[in-house]
C-alpha positions in Angstrom: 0.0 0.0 0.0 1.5 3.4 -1.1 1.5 6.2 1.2 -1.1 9.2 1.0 0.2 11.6 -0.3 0.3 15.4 1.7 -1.2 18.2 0.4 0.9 21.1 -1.0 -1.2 23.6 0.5 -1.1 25.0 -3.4 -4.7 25.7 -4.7 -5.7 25.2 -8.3 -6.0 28.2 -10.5 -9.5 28.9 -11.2 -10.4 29.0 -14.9 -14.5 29.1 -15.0 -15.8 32.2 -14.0 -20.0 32.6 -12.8 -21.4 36.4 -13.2 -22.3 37.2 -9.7 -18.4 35.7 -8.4 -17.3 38.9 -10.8 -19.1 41.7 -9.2 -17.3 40.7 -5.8 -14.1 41.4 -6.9 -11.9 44.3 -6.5 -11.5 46.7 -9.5 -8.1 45.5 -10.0 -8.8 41.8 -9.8 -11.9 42.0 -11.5 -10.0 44.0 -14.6 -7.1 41.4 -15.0 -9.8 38.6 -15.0 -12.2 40.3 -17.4 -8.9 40.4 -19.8 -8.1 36.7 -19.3 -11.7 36.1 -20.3 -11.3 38.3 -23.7 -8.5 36.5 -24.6 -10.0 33.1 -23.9 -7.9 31.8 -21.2 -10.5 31.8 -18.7 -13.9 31.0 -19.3 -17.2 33.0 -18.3 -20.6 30.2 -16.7 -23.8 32.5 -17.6 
């Protein structure tokens, strides 16, 4: 039997985005993620 393995402590990054999680971010945040979505790295849930 292997051992289980620890966790990291290292979170995924998230990459699906829902419309009301956007209107809780900061200006800054929400700009940078807004951009990511535009250029299709991230991805927007209606």
């Amino acid at each position: 039997m292997t051992p289980k393995q620890k966790p990291t402590g290292r979170r995924s990054r998230k990459t699906y985005w829902h419309l009301y999680s956007l209107q809780t971010l900061n200006p800054e945040k929400f700009i940078k993620v807004v951009d990511k979505i535009l250029r299709q790295e991230f991805h927007l849930i209606k």
